[in-house]
Biotite code that builds the C-alpha atoms (Angstrom):
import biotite.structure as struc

atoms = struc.array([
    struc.Atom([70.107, 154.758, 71.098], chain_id="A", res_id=1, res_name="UNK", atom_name="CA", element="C"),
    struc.Atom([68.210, 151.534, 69.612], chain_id="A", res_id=2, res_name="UNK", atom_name="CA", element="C"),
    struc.Atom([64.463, 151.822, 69.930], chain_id="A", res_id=3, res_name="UNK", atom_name="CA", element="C"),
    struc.Atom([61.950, 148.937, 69.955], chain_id="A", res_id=4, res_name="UNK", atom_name="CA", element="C"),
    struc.Atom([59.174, 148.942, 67.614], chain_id="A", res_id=5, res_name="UNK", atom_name="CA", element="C"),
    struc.Atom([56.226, 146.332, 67.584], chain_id="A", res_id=6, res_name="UNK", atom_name="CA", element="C"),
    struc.Atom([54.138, 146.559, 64.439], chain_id="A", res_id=7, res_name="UNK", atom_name="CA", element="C"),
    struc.Atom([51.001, 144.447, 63.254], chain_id="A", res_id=8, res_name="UNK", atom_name="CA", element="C"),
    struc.Atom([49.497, 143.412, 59.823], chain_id="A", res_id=9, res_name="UNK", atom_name="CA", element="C"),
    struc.Atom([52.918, 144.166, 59.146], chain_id="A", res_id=10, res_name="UNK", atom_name="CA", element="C"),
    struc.Atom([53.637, 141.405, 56.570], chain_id="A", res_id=11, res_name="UNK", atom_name="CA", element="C"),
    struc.Atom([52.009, 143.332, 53.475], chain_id="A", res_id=12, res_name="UNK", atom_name="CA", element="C"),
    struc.Atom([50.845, 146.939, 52.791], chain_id="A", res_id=13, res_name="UNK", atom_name="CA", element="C"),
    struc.Atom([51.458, 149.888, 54.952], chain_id="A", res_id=14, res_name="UNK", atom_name="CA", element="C"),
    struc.Atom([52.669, 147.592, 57.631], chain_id="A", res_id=15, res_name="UNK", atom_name="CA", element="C"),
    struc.Atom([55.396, 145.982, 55.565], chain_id="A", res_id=16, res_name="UNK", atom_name="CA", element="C"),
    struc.Atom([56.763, 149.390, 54.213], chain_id="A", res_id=17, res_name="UNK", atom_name="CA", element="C"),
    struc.Atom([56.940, 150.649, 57.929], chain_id="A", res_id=18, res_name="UNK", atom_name="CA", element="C"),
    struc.Atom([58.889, 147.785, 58.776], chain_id="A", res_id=19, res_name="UNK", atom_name="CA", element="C"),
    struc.Atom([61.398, 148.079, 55.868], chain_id="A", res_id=20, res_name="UNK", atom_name="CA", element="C"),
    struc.Atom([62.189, 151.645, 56.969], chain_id="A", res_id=21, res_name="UNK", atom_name="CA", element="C"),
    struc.Atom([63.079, 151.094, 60.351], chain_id="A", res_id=22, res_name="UNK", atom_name="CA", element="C"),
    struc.Atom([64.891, 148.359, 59.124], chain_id="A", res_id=23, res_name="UNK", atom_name="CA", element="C"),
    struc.Atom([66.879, 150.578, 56.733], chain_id="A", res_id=24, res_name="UNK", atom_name="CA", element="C"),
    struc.Atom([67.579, 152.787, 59.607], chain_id="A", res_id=25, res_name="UNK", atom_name="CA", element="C"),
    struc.Atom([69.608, 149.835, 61.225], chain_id="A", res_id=26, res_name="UNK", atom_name="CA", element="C"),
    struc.Atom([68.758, 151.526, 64.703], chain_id="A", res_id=27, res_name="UNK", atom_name="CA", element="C"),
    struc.Atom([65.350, 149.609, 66.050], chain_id="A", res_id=28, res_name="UNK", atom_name="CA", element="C"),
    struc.Atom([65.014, 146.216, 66.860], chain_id="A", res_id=29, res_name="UNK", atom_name="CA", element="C"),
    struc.Atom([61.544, 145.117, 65.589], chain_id="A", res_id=30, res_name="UNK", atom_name="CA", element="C"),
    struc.Atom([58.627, 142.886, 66.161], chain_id="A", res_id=31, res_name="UNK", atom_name="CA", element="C"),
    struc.Atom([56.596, 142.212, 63.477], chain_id="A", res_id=32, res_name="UNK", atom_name="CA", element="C"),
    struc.Atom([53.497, 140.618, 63.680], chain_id="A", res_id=33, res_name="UNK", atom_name="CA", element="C"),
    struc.Atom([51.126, 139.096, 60.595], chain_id="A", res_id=34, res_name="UNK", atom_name="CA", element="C"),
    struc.Atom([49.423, 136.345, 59.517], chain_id="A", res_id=35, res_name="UNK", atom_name="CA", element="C"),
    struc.Atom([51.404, 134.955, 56.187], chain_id="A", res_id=36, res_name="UNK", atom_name="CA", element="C"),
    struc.Atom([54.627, 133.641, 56.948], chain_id="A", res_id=37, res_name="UNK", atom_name="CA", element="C"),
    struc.Atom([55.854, 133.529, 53.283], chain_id="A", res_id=38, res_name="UNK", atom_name="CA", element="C"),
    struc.Atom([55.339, 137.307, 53.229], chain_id="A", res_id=39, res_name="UNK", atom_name="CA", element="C"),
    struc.Atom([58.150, 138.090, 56.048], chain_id="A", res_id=40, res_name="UNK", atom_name="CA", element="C"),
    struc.Atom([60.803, 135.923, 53.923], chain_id="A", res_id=41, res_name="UNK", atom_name="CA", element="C"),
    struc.Atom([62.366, 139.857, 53.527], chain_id="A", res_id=42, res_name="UNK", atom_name="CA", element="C"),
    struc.Atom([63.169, 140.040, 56.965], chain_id="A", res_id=43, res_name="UNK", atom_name="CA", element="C"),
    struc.Atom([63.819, 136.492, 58.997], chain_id="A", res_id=44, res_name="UNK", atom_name="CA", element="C"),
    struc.Atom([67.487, 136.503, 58.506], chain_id="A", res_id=45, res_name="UNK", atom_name="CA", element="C"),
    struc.Atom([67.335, 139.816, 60.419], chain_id="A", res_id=46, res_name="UNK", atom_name="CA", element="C"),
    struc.Atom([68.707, 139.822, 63.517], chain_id="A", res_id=47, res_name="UNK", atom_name="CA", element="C"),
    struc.Atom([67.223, 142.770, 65.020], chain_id="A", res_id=48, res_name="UNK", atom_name="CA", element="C"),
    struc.Atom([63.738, 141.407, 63.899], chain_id="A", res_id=49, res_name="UNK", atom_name="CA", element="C"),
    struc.Atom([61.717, 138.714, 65.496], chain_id="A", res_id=50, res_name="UNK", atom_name="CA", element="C"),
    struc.Atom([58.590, 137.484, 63.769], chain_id="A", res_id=51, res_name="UNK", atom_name="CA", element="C"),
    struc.Atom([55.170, 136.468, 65.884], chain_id="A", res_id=52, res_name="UNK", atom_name="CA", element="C"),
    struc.Atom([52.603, 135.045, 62.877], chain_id="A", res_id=53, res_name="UNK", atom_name="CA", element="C"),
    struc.Atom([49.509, 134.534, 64.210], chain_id="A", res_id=54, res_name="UNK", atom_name="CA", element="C"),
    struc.Atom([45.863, 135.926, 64.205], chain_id="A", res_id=55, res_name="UNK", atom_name="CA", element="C"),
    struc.Atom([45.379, 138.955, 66.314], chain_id="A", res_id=56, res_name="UNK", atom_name="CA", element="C"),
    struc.Atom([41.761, 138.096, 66.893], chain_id="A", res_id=57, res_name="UNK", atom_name="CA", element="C"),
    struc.Atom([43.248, 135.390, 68.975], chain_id="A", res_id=58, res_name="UNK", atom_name="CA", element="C"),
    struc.Atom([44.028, 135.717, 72.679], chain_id="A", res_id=59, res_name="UNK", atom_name="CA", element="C"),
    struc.Atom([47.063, 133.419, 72.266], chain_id="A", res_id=60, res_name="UNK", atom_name="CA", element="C"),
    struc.Atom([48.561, 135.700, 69.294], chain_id="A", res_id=61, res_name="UNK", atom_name="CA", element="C"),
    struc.Atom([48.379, 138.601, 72.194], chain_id="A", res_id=62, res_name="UNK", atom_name="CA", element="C"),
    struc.Atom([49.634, 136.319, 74.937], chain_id="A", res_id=63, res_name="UNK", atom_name="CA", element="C"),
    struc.Atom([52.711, 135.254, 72.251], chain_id="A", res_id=64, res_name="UNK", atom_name="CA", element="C"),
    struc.Atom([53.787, 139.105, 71.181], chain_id="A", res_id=65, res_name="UNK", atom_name="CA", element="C"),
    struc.Atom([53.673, 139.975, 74.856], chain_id="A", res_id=66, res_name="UNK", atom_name="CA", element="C"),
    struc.Atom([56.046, 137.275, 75.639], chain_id="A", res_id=67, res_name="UNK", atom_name="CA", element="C"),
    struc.Atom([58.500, 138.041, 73.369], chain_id="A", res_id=68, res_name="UNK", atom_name="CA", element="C"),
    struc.Atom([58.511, 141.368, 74.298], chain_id="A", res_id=69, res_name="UNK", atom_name="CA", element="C"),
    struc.Atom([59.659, 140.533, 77.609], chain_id="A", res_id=70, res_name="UNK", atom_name="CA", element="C"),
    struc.Atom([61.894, 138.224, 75.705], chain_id="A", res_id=71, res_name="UNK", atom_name="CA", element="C"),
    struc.Atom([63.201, 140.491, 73.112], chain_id="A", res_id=72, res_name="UNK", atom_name="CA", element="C"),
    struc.Atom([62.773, 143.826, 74.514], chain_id="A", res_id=73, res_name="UNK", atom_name="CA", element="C"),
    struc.Atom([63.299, 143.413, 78.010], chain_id="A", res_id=74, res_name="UNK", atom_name="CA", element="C"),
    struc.Atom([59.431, 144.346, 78.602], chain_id="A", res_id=75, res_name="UNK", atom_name="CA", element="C"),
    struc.Atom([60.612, 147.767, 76.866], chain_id="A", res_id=76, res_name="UNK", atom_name="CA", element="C"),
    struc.Atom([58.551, 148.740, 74.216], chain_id="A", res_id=77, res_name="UNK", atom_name="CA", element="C"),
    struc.Atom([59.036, 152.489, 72.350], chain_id="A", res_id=78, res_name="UNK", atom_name="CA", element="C"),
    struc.Atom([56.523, 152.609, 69.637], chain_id="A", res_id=79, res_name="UNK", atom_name="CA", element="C"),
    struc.Atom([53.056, 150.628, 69.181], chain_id="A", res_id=80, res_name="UNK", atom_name="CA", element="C"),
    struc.Atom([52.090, 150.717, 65.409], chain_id="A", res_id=81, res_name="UNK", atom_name="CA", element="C"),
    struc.Atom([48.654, 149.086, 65.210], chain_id="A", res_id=82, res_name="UNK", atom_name="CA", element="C"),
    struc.Atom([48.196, 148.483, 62.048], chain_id="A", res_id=83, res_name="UNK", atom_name="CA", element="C"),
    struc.Atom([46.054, 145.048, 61.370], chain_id="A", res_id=84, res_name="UNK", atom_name="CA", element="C"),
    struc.Atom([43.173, 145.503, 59.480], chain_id="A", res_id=85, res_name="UNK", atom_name="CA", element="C"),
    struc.Atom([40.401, 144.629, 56.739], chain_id="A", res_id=86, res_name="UNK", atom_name="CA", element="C"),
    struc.Atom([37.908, 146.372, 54.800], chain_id="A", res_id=87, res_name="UNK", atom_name="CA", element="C"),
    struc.Atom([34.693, 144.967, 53.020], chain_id="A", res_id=88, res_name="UNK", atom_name="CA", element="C"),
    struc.Atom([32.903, 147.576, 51.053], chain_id="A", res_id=89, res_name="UNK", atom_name="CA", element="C"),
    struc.Atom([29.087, 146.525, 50.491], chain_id="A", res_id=90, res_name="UNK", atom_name="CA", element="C"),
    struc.Atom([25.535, 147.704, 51.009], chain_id="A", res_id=91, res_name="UNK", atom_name="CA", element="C"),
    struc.Atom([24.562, 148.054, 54.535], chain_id="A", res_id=92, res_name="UNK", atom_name="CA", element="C"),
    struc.Atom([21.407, 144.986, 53.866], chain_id="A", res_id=93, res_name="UNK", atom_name="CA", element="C"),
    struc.Atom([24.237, 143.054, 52.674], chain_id="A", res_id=94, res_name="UNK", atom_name="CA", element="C"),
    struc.Atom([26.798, 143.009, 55.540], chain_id="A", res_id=95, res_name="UNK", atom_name="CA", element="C"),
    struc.Atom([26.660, 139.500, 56.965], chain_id="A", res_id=96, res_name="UNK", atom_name="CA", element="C"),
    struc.Atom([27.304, 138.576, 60.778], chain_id="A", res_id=97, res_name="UNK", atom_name="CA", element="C"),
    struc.Atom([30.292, 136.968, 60.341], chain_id="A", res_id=98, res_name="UNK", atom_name="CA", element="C"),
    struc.Atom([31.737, 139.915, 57.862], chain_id="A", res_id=99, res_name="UNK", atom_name="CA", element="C"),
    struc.Atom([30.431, 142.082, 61.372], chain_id="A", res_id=100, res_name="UNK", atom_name="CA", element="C"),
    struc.Atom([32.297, 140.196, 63.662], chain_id="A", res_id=101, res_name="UNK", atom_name="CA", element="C"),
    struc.Atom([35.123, 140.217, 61.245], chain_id="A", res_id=102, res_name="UNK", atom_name="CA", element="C"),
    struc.Atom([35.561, 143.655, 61.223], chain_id="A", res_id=103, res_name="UNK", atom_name="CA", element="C"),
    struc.Atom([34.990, 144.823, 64.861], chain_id="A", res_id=104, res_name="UNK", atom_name="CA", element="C"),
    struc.Atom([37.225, 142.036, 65.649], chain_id="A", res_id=105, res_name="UNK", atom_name="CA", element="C"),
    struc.Atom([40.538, 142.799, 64.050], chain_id="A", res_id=106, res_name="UNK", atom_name="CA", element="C"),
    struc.Atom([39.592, 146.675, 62.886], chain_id="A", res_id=107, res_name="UNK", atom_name="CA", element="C"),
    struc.Atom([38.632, 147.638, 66.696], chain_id="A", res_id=108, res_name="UNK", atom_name="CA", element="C"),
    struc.Atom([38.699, 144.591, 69.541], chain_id="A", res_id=109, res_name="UNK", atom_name="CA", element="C"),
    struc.Atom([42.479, 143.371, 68.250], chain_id="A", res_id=110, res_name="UNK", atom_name="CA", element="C"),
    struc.Atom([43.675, 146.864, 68.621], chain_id="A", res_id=111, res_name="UNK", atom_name="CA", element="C"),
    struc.Atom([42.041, 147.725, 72.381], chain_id="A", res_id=112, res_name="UNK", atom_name="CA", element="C"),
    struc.Atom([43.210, 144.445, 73.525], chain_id="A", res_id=113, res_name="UNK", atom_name="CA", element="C"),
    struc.Atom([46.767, 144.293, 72.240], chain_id="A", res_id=114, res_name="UNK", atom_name="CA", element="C"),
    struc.Atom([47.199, 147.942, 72.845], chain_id="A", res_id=115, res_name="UNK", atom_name="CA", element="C"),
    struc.Atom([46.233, 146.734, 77.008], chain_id="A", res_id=116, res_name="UNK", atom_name="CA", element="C"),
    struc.Atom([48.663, 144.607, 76.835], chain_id="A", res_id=117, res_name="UNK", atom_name="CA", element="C"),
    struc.Atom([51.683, 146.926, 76.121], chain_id="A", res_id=118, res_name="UNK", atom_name="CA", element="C"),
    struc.Atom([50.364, 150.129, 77.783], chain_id="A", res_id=119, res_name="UNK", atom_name="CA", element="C"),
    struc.Atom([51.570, 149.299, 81.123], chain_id="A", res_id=120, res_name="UNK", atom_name="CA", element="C"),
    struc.Atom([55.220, 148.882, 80.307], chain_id="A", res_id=121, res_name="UNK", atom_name="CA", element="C"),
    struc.Atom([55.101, 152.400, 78.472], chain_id="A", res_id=122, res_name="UNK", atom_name="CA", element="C"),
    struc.Atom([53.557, 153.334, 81.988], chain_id="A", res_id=123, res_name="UNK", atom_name="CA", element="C"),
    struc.Atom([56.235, 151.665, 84.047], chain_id="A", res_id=124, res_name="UNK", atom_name="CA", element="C"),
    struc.Atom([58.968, 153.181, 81.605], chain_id="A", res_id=125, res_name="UNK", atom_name="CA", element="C"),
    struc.Atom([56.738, 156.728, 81.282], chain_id="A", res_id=126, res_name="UNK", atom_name="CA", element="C"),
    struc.Atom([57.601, 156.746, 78.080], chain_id="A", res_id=127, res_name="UNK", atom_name="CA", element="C"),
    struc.Atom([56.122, 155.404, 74.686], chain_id="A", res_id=128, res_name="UNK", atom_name="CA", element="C"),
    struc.Atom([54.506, 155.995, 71.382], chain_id="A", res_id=129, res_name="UNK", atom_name="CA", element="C"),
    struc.Atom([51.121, 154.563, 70.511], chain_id="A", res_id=130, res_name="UNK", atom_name="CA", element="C"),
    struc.Atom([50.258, 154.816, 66.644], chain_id="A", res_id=131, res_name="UNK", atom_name="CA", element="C"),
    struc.Atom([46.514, 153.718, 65.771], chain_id="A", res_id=132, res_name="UNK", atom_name="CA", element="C"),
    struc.Atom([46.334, 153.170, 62.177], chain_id="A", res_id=133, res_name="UNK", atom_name="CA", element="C"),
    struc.Atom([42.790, 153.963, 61.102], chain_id="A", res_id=134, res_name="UNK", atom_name="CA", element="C"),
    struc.Atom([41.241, 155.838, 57.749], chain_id="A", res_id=135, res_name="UNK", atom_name="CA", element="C"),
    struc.Atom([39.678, 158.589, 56.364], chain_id="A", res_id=136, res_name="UNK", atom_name="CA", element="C"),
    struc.Atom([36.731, 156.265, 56.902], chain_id="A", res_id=137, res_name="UNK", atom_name="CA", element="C"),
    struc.Atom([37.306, 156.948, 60.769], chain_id="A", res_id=138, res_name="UNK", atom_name="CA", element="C"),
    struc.Atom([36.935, 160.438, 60.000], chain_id="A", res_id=139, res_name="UNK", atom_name="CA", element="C"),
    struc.Atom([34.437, 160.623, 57.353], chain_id="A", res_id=140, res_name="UNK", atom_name="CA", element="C"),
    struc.Atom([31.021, 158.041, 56.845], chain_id="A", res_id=141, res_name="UNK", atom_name="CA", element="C"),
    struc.Atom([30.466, 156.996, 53.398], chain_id="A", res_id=142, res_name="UNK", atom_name="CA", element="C"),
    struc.Atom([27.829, 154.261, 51.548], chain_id="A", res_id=143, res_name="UNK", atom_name="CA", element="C"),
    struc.Atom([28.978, 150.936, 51.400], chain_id="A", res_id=144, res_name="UNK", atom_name="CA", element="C"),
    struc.Atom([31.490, 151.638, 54.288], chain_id="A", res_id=145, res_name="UNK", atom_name="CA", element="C"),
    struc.Atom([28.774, 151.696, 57.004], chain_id="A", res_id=146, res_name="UNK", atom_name="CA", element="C"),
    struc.Atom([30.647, 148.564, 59.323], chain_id="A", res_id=147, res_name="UNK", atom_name="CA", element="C"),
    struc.Atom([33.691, 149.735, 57.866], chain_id="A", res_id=148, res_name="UNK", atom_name="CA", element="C"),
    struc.Atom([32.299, 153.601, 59.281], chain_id="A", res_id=149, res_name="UNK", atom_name="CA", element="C"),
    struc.Atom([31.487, 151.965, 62.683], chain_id="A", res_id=150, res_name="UNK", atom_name="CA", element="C"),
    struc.Atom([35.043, 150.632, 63.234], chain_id="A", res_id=151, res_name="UNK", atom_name="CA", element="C"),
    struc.Atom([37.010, 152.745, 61.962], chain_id="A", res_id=152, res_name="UNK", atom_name="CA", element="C"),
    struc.Atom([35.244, 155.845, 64.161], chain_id="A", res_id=153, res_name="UNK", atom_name="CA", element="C"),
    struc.Atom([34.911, 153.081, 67.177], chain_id="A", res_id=154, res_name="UNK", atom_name="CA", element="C"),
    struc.Atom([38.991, 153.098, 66.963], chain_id="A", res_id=155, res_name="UNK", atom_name="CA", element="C"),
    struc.Atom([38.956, 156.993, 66.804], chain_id="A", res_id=156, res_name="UNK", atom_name="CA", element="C"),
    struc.Atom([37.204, 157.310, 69.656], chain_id="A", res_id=157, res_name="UNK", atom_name="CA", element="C"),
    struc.Atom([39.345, 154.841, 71.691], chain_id="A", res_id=158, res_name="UNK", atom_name="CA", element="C"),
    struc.Atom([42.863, 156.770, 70.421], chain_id="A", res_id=159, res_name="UNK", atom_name="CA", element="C"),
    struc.Atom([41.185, 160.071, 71.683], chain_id="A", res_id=160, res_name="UNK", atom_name="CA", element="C"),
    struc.Atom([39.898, 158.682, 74.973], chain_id="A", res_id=161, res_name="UNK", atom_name="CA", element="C"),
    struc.Atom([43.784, 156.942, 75.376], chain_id="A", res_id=162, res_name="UNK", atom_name="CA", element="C"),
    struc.Atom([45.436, 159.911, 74.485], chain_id="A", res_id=163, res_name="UNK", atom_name="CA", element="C"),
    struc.Atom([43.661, 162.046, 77.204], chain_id="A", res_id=164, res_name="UNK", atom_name="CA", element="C"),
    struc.Atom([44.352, 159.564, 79.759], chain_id="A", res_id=165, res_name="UNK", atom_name="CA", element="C"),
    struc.Atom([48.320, 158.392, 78.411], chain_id="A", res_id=166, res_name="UNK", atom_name="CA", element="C"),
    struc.Atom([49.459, 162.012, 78.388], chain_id="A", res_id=167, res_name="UNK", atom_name="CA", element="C"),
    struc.Atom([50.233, 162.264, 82.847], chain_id="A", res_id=168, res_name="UNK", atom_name="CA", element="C"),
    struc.Atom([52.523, 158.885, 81.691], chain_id="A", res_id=169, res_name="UNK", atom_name="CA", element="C"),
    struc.Atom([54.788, 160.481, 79.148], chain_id="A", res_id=170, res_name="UNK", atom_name="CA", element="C"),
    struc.Atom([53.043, 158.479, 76.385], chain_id="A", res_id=171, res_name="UNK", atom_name="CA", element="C"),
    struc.Atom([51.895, 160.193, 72.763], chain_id="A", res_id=172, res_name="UNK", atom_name="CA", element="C"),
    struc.Atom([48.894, 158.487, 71.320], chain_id="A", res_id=173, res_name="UNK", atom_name="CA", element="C"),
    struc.Atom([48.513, 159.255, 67.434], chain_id="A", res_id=174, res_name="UNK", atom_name="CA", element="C"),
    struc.Atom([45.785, 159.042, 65.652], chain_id="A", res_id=175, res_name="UNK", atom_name="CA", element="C"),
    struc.Atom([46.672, 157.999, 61.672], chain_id="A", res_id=176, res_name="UNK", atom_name="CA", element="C"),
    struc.Atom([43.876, 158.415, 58.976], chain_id="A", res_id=177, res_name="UNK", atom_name="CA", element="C"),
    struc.Atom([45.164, 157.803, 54.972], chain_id="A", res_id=178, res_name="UNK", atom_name="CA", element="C"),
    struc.Atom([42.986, 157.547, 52.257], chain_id="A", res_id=179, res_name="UNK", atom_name="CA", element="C"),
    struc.Atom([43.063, 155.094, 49.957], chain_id="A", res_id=180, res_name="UNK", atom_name="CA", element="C"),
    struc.Atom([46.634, 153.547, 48.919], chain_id="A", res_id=181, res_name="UNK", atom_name="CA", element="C"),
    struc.Atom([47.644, 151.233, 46.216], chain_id="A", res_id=182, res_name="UNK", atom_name="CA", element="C"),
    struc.Atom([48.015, 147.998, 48.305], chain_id="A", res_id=183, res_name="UNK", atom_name="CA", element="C"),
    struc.Atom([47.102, 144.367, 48.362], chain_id="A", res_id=184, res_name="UNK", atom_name="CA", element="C"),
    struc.Atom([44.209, 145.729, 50.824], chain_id="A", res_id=185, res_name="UNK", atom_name="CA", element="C"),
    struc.Atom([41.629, 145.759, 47.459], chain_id="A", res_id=186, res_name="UNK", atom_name="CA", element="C"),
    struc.Atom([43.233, 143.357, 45.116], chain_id="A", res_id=187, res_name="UNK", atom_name="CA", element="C"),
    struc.Atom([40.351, 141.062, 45.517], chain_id="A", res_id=188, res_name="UNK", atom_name="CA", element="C"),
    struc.Atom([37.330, 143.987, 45.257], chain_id="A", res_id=189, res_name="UNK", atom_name="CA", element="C"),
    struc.Atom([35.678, 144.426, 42.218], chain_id="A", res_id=190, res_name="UNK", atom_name="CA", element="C"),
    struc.Atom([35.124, 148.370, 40.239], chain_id="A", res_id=191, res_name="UNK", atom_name="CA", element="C"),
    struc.Atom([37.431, 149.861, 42.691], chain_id="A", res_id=192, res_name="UNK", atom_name="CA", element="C"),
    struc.Atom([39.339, 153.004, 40.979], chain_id="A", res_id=193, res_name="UNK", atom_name="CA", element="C"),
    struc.Atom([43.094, 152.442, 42.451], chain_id="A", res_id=194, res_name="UNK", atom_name="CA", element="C"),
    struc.Atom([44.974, 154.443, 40.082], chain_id="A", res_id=195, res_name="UNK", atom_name="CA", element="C"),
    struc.Atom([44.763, 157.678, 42.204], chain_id="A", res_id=196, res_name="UNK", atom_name="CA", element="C"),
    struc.Atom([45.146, 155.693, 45.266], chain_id="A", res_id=197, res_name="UNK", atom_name="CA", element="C"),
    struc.Atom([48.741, 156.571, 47.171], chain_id="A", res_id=198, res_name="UNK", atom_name="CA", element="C"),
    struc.Atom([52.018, 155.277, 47.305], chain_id="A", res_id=199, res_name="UNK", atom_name="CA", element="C"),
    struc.Atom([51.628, 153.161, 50.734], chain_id="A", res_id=200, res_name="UNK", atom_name="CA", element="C"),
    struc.Atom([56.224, 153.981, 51.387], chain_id="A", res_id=201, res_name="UNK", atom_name="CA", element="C"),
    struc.Atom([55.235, 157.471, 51.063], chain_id="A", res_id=202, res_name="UNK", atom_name="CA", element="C"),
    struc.Atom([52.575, 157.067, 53.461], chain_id="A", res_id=203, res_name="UNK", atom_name="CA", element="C"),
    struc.Atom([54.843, 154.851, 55.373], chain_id="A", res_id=204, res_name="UNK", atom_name="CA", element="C"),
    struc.Atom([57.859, 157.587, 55.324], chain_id="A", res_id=205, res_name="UNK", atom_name="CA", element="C"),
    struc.Atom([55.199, 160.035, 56.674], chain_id="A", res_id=206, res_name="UNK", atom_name="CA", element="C"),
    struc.Atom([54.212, 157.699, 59.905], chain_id="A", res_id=207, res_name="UNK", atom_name="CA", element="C"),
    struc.Atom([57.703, 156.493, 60.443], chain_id="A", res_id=208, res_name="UNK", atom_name="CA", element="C"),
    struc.Atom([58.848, 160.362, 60.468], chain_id="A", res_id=209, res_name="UNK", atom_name="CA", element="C"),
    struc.Atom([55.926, 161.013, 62.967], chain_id="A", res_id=210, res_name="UNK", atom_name="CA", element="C"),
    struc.Atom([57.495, 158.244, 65.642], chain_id="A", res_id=211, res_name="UNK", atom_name="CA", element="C"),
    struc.Atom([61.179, 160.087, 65.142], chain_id="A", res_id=212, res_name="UNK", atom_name="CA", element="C"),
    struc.Atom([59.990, 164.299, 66.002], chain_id="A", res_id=213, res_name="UNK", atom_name="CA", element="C"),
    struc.Atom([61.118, 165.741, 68.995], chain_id="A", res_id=214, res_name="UNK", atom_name="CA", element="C"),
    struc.Atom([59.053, 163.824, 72.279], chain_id="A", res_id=215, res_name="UNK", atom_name="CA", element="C"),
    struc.Atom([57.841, 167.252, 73.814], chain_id="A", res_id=216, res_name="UNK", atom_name="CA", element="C"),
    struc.Atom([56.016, 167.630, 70.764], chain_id="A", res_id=217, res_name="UNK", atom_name="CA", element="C"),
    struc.Atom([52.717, 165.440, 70.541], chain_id="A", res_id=218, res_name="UNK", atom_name="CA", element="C"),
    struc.Atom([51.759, 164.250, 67.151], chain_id="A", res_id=219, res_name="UNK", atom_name="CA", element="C"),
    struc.Atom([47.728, 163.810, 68.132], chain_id="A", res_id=220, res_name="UNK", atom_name="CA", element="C"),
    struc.Atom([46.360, 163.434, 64.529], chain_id="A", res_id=221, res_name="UNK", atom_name="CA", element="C"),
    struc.Atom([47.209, 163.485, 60.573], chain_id="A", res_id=222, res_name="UNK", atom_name="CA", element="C"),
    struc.Atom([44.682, 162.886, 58.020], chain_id="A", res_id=223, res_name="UNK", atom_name="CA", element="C"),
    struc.Atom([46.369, 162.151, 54.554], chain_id="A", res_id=224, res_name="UNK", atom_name="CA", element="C"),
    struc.Atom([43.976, 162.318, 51.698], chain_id="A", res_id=225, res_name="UNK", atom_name="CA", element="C"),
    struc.Atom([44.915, 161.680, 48.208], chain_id="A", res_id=226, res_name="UNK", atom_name="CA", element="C"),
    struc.Atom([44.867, 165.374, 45.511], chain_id="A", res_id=227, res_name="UNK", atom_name="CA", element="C"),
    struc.Atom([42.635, 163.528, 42.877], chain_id="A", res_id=228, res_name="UNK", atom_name="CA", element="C"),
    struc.Atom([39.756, 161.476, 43.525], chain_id="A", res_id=229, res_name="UNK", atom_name="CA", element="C"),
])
C-alpha cells in the first residue's frame, strides 16, 4: 500500500537523502518542502512528488503544505519528518537577537506549528508517524551551542510531551538525535573538524528504516553518535 510522506528542509542534507530513499522505494508519494528551488531539480519530474518551496517560519508556507495535502493526499498524511533546521555555533555574549529569533523560529516554532497543522488528520485517520529531527545537542549542552542547546532541548521536550498525549490516537512520535554529519549544514563555519562527521544516507537509511518497523512497536527515541570524535 502507497504511504504519504511530508518532509521539510528536505532540499539538501539529511532531508534530501530521506527523500531519495523513499523515492527509490517507488511506494510513497511525497511532499517535500525547502527553501532552494534549484536544489529539488532531482525530483520535479517525479510524479509521486510535489514540491512546496517556501520558508517555514512563514504562516503562508504552513497554510500552502496543508493545502496540498488535502490536494495531494486526500488530507491523509502517514509520516511527518520535521526536519528544517539551522545551527550557529558562537559564544553565548555573542548570539545576536536576530540569530535568537532565527533559531527558535525554524529549530522549535516551525516545527510546533506545522506539526498542529497535520496532527489532526493523523487523529481523524488514528494513525500516523511523527519524526522530530533534533541533535545530540537536544540531548547534551555544550559551549558555543547554548541557543543551539535551548532549541534543540525546547523540541525534545515538545516530542516527549506529544508522544504522551498522540499514543490514545494510534500515532508514534519519534524523537531523532544524530551527531554531527558531513552536510552542507557547516560548509560556511570556520575550524569545524568534519572529517569524522557521518555519512548523512546512512543516517538517512537509519530514520527511513525507523518509519517502515512493525506499527505495534513504538520507536520513542535513537541517539546516533559518531565512534571517533
Amino acid at each position: 500500500m502507497r504511504k504519504n510522506v511530508l518532509i521539510t528542509g528536505a532540499s539538501s542534507g539529511l532531508g534530501k537523502e530521506i527523500a531519495k530513499i523513499y523515492l527509490q522505494k517507488r511506494n510513497y508519494t511525497l511532499i517535500l518542502n525547502g527553501k532552494n528551488v534549484k536544489a529539488f531539480g532531482l525530483f520535479k519530474n517525479e510524479k509521486n512528488v510535489s514540491i512546496i518551496i517556501g520558508d517555514l517560519t512563514k504562516k503562508e508556507t504552513i497554510d500552502s503544505i496543508e493545502k496540498e495535502i488535502l490536494n495531494t493526499f486526500n488530507g491523509h498524511v502517514d509520516i511527518l519528518i520535521n526536519n528544517a533546521g539551522i545551527i550557529y555555533i558562537k559564544p553565548f555574549e555573542e548570539i545576536t537577537t536576530i540569530e535568537l529569533d532565527n533559531l527558535l523560529d525554524i529549530d522549535l516554532k516551525a516545527h510546533i506549528l506545522l506539526t498542529q497543522r497535520i496532527y489532526p488528520f493523523m487523529v481523524s485517520q488514528k494513525s500516523g508517524h511523527i519524526i522530530n529531527v533534533n541533535s545530540t545537542s537536544g540531548k547534551e549542552a555544550r559551549a558555543n551551542h547554548t541557543m543551539y542547546n535551548a532549541a534543540k532541548f525546547g523540541l525534545m521536550g515538545f516530542t516527549n510531551a506529544l508522544r504522551i498525549e498522540a499514543k490514545k490516537f494510534n500515532i508514534r512520535v519519534t524523537g531523532f538525535h544524530p551527531g554531527g554529519m558531513k552536510t552542507e549544514f557547516y560548509d560556511n563555519m570556520k575550524n569545524i573538524p568534519t572529517e569524522t562527521y557521518m555519512d548523512p544516507k546512512k543516517i538517512a537509511e537509519i530514520l527511513v528504516y525507523l518509519t517502515e518497523i512493525d506499527s505495534s512497536i513504538a520507536p520513542d527515541e535513537l541517539v546516533l553518535n559518531r565512534m571517533l570524535k
